[in-house]
C-alpha positions in Angstrom: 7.1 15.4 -8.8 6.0 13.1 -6.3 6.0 9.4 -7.3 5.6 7.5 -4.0 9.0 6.9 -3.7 10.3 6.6 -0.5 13.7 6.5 -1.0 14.2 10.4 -0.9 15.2 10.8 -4.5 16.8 14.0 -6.0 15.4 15.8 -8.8 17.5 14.0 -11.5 16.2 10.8 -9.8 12.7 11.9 -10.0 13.6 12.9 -13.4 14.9 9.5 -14.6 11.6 7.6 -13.1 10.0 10.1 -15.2 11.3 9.3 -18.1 11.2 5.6 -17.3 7.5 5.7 -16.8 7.0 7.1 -20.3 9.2 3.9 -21.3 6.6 1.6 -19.2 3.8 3.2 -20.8 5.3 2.7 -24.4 5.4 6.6 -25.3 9.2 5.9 -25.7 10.3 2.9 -27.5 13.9 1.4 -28.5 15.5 3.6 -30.6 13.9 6.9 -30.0 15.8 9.7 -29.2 15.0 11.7 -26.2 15.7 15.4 -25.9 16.7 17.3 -23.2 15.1 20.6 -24.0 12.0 19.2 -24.5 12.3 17.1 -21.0 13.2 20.1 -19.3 10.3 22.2 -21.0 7.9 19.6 -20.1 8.5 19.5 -16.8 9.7 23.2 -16.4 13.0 22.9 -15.2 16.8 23.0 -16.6 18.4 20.9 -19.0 21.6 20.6 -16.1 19.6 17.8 -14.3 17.8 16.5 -16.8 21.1 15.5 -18.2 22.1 14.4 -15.4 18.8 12.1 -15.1 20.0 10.7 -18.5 23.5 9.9 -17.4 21.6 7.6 -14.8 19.7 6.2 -17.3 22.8 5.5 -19.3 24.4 3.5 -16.0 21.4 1.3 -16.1 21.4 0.6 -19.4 18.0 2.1 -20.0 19.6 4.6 -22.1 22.5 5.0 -24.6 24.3 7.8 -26.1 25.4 7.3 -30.0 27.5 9.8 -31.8 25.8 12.3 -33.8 22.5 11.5 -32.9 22.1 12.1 -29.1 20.2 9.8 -26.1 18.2 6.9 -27.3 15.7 4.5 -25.4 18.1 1.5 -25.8 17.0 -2.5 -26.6 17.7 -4.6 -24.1 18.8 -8.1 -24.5 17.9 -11.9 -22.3 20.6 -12.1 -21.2 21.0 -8.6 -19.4 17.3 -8.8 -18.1 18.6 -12.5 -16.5 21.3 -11.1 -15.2 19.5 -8.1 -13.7 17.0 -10.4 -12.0 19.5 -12.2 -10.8 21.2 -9.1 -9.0 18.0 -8.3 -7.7 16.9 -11.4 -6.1 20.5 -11.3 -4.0 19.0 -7.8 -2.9 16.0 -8.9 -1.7 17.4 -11.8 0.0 19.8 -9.7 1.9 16.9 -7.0 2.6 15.0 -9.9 4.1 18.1 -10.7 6.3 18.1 -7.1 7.5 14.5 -6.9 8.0 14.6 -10.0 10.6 13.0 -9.2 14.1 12.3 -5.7 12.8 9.1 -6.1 11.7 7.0 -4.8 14.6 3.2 -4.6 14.5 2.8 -1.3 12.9 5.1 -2.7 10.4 3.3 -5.9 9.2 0.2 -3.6 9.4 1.7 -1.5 6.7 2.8 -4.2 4.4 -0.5 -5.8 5.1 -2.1 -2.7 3.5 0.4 -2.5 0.3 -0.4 -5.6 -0.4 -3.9 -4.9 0.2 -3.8 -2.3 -2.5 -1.7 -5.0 -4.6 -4.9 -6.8 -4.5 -7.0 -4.2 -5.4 -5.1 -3.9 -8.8 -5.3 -7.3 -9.4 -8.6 -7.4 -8.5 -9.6 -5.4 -11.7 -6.9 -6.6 -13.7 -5.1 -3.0 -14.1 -1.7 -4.4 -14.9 0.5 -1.2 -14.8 -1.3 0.0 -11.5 0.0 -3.6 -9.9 3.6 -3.1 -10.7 3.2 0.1 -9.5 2.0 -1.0 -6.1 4.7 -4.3 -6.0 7.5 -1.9 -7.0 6.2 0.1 -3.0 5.7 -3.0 -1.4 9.1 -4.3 -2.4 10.3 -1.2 -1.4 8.8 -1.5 2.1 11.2 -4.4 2.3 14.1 -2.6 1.7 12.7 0.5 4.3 12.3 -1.9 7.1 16.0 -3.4 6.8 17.4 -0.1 7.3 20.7 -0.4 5.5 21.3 2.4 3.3 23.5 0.6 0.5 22.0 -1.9 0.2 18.9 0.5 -0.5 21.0 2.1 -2.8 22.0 -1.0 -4.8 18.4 -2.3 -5.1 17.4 1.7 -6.1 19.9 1.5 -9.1 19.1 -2.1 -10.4 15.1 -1.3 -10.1 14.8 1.0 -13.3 15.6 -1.8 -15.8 13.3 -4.6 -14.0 10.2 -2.3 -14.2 10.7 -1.4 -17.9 11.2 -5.6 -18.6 7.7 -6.2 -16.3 5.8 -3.5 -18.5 6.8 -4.8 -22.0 6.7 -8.7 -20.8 4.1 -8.7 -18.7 0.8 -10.3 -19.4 -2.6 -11.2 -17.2 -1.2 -14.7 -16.1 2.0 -13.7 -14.8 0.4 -10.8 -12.8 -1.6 -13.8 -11.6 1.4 -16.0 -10.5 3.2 -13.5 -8.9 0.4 -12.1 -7.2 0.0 -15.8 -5.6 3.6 -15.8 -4.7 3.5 -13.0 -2.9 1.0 -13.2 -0.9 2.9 -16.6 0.5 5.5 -14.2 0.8 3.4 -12.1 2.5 2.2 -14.8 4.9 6.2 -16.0 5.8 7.2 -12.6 6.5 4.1 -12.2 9.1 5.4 -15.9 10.6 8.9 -14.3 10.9 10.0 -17.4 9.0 12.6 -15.5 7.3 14.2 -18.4 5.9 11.0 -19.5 3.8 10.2 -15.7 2.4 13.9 -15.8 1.2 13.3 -19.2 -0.6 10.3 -17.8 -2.5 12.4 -15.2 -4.2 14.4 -16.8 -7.2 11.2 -18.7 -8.3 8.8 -15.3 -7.7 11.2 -13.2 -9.9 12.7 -15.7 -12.5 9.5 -17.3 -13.3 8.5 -13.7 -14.8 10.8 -13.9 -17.1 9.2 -16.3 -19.4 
């Protein structure tokens, strides 16, 4: 199951992004129960880590488990969404830290091309496609700073931001964060640290209206 992660994720992992893409897409909405025999037969494997998948999902609040009736897609409120972001522009932040005097040619040439294909989503205005191909890039970030816990911090707050950018998403705000990150883009190239990290509170909490 190969999702272009490059994070080295473990079959439950893989699993839970699995399930969180049906979630994206709207196949599974608030309130709907998700079973694991019928994950498992779909994608031909056990129920053990397909459980275990869930139980990640349940962490993140993605998920929650009610008596009597089993795993359901879960509604998630403002103010959890706000707090995520919140969490997740710290990360970044810090990435960026990390990433400082790392970014060697080859490097800037491969976030270059991610945001390249960024473009190329926006470019045709294939919405889901574009998160896709942010969710790599900002993973690049997190790649090039090298620090494994941070890595896994930003890995476990991710899941809940990406369901939030497929139900709340619409044209325009792909077409302000788009513009946002290609100056973040640009600051990164100019190893002005300082300036990318600026441009992250306003890139992610202007998404949320």
């Amino acid at each position: 199951m190969d999702n272009g992660n490059r994070f080295g994720e473990s079959l439950p992992e893989q699993i839970a992004k699995h399930i969180l893409t049906k979630i994206m897409k709207g196949d599974l909405v608030p309130g709907d129960k998700i079973v694991e025999d019928a994950v498992a037969t779909e994608l031909q494997t056990s129920r053990a880590p397909v459980r275990e998948a869930l139980y990640l999902l349940q962490v993140d609040n993605i998920v929650e488990r009610i008596p009597r009736k089993g795993t359901v897609v879960k509604s998630l409120t403002s103010l959890e969404i706000r707090e995520y972001t919140e969490v997740m522009i710290g990360l970044i932040q810090m990435a960026l830290d990390f990433s400082k005097d790392k970014w060697t040619a080859e490097r800037i040439g491969n976030l270059t091309l991610k945001l390249e294909s960024m473009t190329e989503m926006f470019a045709v205005n294939e919405l889901l496609g574009y998160q896709q191909k942010a969710t790599l890039l900002t993973n690049y970030l997190f790649e090039v700073a090298e620090n494994k816990a941070l890595s896994k911090f930003y890995r476990e707050s991710v899941y809940i931001l990406n369901v939030f950018a497929q139900v709340k998403w619409t044209m325009e705000t792909m077409n302000f964060y788009h513009h946002k990150m290609q100056k973040l883009i640009h600051w990164i190239k100019e190893n002005d640290i300082e300036k990318a990290k600026q441009m992250i509170p306003d890139l992610l909490l202007e998404t949320l209206d």
